[in-house]
PAVEX-650895 format. One record per residue (C-alpha): x, y, z; residue in one letter; residue number from 1. Coordinates in Angstrom, 2 decimals, always signed. Each point is the difference from the previous one (the first is absolute). Layout:
# residues N
u: X	v: Y	w: Z	nulo: A	sevo: NUM
...
This chain:
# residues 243
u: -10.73	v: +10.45	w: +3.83	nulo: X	sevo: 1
u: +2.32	v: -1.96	w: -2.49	nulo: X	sevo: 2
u: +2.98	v: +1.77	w: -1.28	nulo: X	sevo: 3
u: -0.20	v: +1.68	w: -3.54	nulo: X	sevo: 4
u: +1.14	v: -2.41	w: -2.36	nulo: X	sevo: 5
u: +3.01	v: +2.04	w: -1.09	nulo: X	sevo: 6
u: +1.05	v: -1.60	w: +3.15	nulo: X	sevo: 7
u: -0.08	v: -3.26	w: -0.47	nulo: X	sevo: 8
u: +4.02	v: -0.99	w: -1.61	nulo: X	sevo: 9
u: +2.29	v: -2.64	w: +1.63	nulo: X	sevo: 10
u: +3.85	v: +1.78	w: +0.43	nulo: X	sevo: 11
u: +2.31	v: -2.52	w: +0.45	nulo: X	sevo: 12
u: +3.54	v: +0.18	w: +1.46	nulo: X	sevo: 13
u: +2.74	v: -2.35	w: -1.44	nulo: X	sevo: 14
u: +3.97	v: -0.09	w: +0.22	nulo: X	sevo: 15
u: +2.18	v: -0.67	w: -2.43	nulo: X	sevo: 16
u: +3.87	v: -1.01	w: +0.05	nulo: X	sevo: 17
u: +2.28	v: +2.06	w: -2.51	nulo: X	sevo: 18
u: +3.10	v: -1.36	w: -1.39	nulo: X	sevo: 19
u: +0.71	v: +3.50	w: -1.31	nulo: X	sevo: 20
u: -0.67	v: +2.10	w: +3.54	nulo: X	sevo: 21
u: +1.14	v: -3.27	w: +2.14	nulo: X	sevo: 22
u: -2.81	v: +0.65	w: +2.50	nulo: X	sevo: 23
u: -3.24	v: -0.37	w: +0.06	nulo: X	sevo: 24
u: -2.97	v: +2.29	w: -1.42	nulo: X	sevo: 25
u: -3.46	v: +0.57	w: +0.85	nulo: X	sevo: 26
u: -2.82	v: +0.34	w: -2.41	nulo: X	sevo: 27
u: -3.65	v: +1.21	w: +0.70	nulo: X	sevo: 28
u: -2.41	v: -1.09	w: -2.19	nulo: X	sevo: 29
u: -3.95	v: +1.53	w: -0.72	nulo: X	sevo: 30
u: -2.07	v: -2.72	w: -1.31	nulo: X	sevo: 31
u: -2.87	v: +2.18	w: -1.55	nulo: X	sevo: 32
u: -3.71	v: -1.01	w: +1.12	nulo: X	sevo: 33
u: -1.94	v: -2.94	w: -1.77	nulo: X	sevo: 34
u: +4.09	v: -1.50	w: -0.71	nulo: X	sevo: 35
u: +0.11	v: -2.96	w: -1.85	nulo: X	sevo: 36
u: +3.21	v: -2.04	w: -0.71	nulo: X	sevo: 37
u: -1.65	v: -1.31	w: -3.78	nulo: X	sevo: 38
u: -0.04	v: +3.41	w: -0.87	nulo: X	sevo: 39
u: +2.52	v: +2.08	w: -1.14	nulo: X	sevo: 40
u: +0.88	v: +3.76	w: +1.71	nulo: X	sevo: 41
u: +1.99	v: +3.00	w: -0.97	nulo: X	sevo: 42
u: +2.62	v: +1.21	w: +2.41	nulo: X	sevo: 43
u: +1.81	v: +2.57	w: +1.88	nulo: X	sevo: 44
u: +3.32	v: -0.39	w: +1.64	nulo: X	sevo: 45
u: +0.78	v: +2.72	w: +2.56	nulo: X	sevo: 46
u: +3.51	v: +1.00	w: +1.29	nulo: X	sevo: 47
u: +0.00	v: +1.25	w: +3.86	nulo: X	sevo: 48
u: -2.80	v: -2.46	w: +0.48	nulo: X	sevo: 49
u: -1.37	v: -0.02	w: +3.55	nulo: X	sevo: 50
u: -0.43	v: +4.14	w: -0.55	nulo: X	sevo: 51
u: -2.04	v: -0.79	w: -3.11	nulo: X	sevo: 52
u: -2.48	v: -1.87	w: +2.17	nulo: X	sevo: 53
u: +0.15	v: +1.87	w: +3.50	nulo: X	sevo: 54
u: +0.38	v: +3.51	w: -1.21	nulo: X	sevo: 55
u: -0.87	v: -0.05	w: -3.82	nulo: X	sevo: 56
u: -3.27	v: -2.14	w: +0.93	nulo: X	sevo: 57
u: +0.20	v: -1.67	w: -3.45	nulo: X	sevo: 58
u: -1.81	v: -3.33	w: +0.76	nulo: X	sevo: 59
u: -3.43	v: +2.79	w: +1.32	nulo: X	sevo: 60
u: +1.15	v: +1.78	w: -2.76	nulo: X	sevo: 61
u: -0.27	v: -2.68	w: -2.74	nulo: X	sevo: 62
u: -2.94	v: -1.69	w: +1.71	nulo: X	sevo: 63
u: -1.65	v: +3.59	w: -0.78	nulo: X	sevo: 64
u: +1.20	v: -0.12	w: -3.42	nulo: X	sevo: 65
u: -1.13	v: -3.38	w: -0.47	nulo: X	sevo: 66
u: -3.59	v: +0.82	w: +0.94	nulo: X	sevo: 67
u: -0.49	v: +3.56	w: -0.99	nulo: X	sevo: 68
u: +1.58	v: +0.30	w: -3.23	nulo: X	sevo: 69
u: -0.71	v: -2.95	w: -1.56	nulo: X	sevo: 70
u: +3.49	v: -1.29	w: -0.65	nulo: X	sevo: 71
u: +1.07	v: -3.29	w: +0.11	nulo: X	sevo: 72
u: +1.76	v: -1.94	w: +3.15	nulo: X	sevo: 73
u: +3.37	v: +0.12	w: +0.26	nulo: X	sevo: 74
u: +2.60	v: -1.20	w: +2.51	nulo: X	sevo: 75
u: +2.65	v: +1.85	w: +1.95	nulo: X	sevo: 76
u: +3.31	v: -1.30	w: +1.05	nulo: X	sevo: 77
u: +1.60	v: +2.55	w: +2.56	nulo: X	sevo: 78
u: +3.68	v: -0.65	w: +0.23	nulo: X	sevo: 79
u: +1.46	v: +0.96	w: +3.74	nulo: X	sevo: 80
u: +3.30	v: +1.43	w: +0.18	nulo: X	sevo: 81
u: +2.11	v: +0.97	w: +3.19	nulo: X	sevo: 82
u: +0.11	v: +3.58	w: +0.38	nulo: X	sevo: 83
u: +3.63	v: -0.54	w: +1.31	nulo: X	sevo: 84
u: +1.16	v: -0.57	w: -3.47	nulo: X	sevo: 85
u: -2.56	v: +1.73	w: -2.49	nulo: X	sevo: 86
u: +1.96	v: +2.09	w: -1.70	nulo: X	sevo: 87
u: +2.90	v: -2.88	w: -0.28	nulo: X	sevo: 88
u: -2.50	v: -1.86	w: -1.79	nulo: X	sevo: 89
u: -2.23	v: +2.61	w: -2.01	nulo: X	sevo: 90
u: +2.11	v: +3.04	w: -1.09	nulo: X	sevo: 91
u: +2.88	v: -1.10	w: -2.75	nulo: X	sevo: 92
u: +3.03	v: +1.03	w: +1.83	nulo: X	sevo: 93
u: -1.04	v: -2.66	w: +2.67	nulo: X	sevo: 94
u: +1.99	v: -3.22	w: +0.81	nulo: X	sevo: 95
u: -2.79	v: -2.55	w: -0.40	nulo: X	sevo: 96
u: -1.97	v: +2.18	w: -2.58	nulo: X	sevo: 97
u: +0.87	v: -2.54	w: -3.02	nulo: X	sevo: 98
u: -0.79	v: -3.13	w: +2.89	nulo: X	sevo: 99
u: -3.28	v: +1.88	w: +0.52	nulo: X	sevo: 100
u: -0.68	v: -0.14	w: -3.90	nulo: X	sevo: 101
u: +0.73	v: -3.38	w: -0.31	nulo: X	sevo: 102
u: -1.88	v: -1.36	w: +2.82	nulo: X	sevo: 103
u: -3.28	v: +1.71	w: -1.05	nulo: X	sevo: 104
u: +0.22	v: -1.01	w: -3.47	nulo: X	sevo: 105
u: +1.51	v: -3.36	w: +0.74	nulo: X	sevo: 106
u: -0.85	v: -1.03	w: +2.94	nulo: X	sevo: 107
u: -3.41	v: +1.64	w: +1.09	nulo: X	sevo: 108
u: -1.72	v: +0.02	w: -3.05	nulo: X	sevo: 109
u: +0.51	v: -3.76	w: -1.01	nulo: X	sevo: 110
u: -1.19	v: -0.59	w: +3.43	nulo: X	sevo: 111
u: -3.27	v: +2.15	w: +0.01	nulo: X	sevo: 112
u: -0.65	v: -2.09	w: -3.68	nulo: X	sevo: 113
u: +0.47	v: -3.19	w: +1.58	nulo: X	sevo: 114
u: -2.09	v: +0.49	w: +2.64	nulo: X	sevo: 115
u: -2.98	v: +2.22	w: -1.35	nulo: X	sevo: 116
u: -1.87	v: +0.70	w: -3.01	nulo: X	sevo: 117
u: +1.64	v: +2.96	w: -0.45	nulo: X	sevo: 118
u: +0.18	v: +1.11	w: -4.08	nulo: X	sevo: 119
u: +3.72	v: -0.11	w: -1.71	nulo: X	sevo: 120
u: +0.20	v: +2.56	w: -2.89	nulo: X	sevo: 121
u: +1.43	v: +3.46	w: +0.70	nulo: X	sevo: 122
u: -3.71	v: +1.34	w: -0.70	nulo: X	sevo: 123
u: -1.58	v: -1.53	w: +2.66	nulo: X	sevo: 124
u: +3.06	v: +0.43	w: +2.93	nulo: X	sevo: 125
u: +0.22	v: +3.78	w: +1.76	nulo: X	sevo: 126
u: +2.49	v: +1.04	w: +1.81	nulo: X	sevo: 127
u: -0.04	v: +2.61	w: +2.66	nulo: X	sevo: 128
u: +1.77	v: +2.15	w: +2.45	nulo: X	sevo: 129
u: +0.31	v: +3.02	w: +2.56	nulo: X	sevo: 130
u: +3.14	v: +2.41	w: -0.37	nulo: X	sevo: 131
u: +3.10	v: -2.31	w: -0.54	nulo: X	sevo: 132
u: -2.23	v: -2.77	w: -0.34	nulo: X	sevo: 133
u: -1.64	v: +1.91	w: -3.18	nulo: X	sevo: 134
u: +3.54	v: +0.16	w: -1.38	nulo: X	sevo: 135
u: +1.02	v: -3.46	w: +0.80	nulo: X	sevo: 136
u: -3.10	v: -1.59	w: -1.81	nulo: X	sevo: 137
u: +0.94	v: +1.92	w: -3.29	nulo: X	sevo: 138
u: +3.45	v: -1.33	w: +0.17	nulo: X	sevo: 139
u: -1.22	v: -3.52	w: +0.45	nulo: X	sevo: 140
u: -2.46	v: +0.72	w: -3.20	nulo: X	sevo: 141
u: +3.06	v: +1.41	w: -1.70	nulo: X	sevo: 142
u: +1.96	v: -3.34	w: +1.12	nulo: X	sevo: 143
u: -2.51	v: -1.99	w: -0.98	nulo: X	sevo: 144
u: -2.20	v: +1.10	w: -3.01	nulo: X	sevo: 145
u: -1.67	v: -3.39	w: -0.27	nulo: X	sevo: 146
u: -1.47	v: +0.05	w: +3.35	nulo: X	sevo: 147
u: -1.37	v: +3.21	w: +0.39	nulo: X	sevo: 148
u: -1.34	v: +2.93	w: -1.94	nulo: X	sevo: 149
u: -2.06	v: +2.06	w: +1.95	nulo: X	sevo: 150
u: +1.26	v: +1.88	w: +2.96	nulo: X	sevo: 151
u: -1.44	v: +2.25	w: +2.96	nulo: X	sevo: 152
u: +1.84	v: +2.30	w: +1.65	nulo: X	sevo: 153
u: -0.86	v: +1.99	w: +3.05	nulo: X	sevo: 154
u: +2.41	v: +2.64	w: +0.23	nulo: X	sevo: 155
u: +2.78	v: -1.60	w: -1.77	nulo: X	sevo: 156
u: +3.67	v: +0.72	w: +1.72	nulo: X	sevo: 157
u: +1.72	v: -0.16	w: -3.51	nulo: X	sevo: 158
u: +3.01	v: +1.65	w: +1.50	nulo: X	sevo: 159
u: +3.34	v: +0.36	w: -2.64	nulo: X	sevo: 160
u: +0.99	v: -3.25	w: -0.55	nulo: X	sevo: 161
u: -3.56	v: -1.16	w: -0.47	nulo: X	sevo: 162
u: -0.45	v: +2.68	w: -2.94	nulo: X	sevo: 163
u: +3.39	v: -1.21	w: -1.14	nulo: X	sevo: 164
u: -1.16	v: -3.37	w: -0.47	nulo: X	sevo: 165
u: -3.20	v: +1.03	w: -1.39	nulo: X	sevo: 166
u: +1.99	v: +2.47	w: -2.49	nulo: X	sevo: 167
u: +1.58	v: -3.32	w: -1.58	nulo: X	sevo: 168
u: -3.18	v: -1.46	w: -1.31	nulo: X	sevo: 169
u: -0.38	v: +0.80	w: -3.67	nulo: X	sevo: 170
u: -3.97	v: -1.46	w: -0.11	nulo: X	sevo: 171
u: -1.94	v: -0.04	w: +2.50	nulo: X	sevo: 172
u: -3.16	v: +0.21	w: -2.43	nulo: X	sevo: 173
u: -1.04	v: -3.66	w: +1.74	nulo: X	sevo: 174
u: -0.19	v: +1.87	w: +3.94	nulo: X	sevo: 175
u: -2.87	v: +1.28	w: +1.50	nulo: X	sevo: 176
u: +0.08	v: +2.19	w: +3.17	nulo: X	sevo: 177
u: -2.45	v: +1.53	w: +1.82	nulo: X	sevo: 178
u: +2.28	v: +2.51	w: +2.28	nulo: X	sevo: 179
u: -1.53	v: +2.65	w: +2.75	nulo: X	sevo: 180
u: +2.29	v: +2.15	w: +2.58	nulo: X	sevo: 181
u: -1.63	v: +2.78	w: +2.38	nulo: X	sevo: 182
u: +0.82	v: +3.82	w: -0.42	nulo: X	sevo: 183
u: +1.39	v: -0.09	w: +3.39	nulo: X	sevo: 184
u: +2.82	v: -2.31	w: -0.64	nulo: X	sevo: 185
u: +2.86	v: +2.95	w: -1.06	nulo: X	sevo: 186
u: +1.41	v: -0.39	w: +2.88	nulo: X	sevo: 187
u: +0.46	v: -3.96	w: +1.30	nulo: X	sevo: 188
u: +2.18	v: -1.14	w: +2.73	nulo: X	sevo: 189
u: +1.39	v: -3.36	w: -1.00	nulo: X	sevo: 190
u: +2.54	v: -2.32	w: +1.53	nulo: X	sevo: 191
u: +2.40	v: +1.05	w: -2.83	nulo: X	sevo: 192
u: -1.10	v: +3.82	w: -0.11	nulo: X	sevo: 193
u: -2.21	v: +2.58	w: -0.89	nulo: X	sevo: 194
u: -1.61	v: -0.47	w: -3.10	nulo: X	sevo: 195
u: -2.58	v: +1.63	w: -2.34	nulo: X	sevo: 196
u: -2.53	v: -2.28	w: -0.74	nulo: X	sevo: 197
u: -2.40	v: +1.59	w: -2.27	nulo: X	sevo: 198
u: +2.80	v: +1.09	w: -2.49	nulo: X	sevo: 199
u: +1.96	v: -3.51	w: +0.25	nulo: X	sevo: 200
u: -3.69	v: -1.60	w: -1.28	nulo: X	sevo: 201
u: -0.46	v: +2.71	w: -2.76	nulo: X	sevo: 202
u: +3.94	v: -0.30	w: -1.51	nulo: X	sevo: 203
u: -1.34	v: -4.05	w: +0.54	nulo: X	sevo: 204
u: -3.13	v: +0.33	w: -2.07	nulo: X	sevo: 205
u: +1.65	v: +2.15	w: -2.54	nulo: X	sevo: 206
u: +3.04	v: -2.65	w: -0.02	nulo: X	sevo: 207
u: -2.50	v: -2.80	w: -0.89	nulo: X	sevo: 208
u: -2.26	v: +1.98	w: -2.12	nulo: X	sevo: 209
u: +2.97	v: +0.60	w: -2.43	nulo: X	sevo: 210
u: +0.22	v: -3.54	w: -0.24	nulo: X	sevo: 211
u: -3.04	v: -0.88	w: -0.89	nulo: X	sevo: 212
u: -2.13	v: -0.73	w: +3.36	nulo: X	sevo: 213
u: -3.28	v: +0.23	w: +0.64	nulo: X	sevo: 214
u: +0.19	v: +2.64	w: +2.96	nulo: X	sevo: 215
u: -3.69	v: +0.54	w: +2.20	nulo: X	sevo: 216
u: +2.15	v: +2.97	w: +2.03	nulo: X	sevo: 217
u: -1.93	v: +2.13	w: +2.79	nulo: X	sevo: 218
u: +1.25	v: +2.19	w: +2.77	nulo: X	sevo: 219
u: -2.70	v: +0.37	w: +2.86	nulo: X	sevo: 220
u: -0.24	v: +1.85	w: +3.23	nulo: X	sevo: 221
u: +2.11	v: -2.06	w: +2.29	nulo: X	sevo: 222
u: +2.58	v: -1.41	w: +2.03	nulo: X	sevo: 223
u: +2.42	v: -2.43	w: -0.11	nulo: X	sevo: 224
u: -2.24	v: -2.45	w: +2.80	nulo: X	sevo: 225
u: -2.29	v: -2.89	w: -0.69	nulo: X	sevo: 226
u: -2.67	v: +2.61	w: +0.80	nulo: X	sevo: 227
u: +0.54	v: +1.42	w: -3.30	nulo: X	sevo: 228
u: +0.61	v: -3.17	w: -1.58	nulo: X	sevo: 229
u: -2.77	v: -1.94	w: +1.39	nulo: X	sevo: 230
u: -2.43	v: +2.76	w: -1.30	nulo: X	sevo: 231
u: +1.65	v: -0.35	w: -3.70	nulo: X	sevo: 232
u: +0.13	v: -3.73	w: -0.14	nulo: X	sevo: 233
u: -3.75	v: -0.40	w: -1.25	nulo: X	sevo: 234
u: +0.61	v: +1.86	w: -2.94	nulo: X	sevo: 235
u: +3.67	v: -1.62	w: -1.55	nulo: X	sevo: 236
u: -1.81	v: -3.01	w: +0.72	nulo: X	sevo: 237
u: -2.33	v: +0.40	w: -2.66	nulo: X	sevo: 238
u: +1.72	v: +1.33	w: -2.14	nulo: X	sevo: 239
u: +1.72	v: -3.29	w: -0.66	nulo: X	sevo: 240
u: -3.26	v: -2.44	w: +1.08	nulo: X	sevo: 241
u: -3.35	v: +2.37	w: -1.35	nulo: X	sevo: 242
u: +0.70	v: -0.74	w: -3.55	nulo: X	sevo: 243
């Protein structure tokens, strides 16, 4: 039997040098089926990026997407980080967080639109996340307004000084962020403590309502695991691409 066409995507695996991280960093990337470089493709960068593919299943996922729903191709750039020094480079109070900012927006994504038709106006870029990696995606939207818009945020770990930073934004009437945590996530076990997630994302949403965001907020059955997130993927997915 031939596979399903949903199937059918190239993922591609490329390294990059960063001036800002001085090392290198690796980069997944989900060519969408029937790719073609004269044509021209949304996108979605992902933090944690090898988890987005191996546990989140996003190139199936978007294959699915792609010929279920209707919507149109997109690409995928996963983003790889070392687990070693996550939260250095993800949560604010992190020694390389501001490196990590600039090397996404200056480094990676000048290299993905060099190299692939990828579209360049904050409506057409998405940028996504897992628990710190939620958080760190905002604050790279929040850095950089021009690049990105539109955020998606699996369980968001907006701890303090994330809400802090948030908190200084007068308008945020330009964001859009699709944001989903599990009702068993009160009680999380992080490398920097215990934390609560599902109130940290509701003082979040209510933080960036009352500056003007567009907030799709839901709180669903569920853990703080790529099970969970995996499962809820499908659906913040279109919301930003079934339009």
């Amino acid at each position: 039997m031939s596979e399903p066409v949903f199937l059918k995507r190239t993922i591609v695996k490329q390294t990059i040098w960063s001036e800002h991280l001085h090392e290198e960093r690796k980069l997944r990337i989900y060519l969408p089926p029937g790719y073609n470089e004269a044509s021209s493709y949304p996108v979605i960068y992902c933090q944690d990026g090898e988890e987005f593919f191996n546990f989140g299943r996003i190139a199936t996922i978007a294959g699915q997407l792609i010929a279920e729903h209707g919507i149109e191709p997109f690409i995928i750039v996963g983003v790889e980080v070392n687990v070693a020094v996550r939260t250095e480079e993800y949560a604010p109070f992190g020694s390389r967080f501001k490196q990590y900012l600039a090397c996404f927006a200056e480094e990676i994504i000048p290299y993905i639109e060099h190299n692939y038709p990828v579209r360049r106006t904050p409506g057409e870029r998405l940028i996504a996340g897992d628990s710190l990696g939620g958080s760190v995606s905002l604050h790279i939207a929040l850095a950089y307004p021009g690049l990105f818009s539109r955020v998606l945020s699996l369980s968001g770990a907006y701890y303090p000084q994330s809400r802090e930073l948030i908190a200084r934004e007068d308008d945020l009437s330009w964001l859009d962020i699709n944001m989903v945590v599990g009702l068993q996530e009160t009680e999380y076990q992080t490398d920097t403590g215990v934390y609560d997630f599902v109130q940290m994302n509701r003082e979040t949403r209510d933080l960036l309502e009352s500056r003007g965001a567009s907030v799709d907020y839901r709180e669903k059955d569920g853990k703080h695991l790529w099970g969970f997130w995996q499962k809820e993927l499908p659906e913040s997915l279109l919301y930003f691409f079934d339009r």
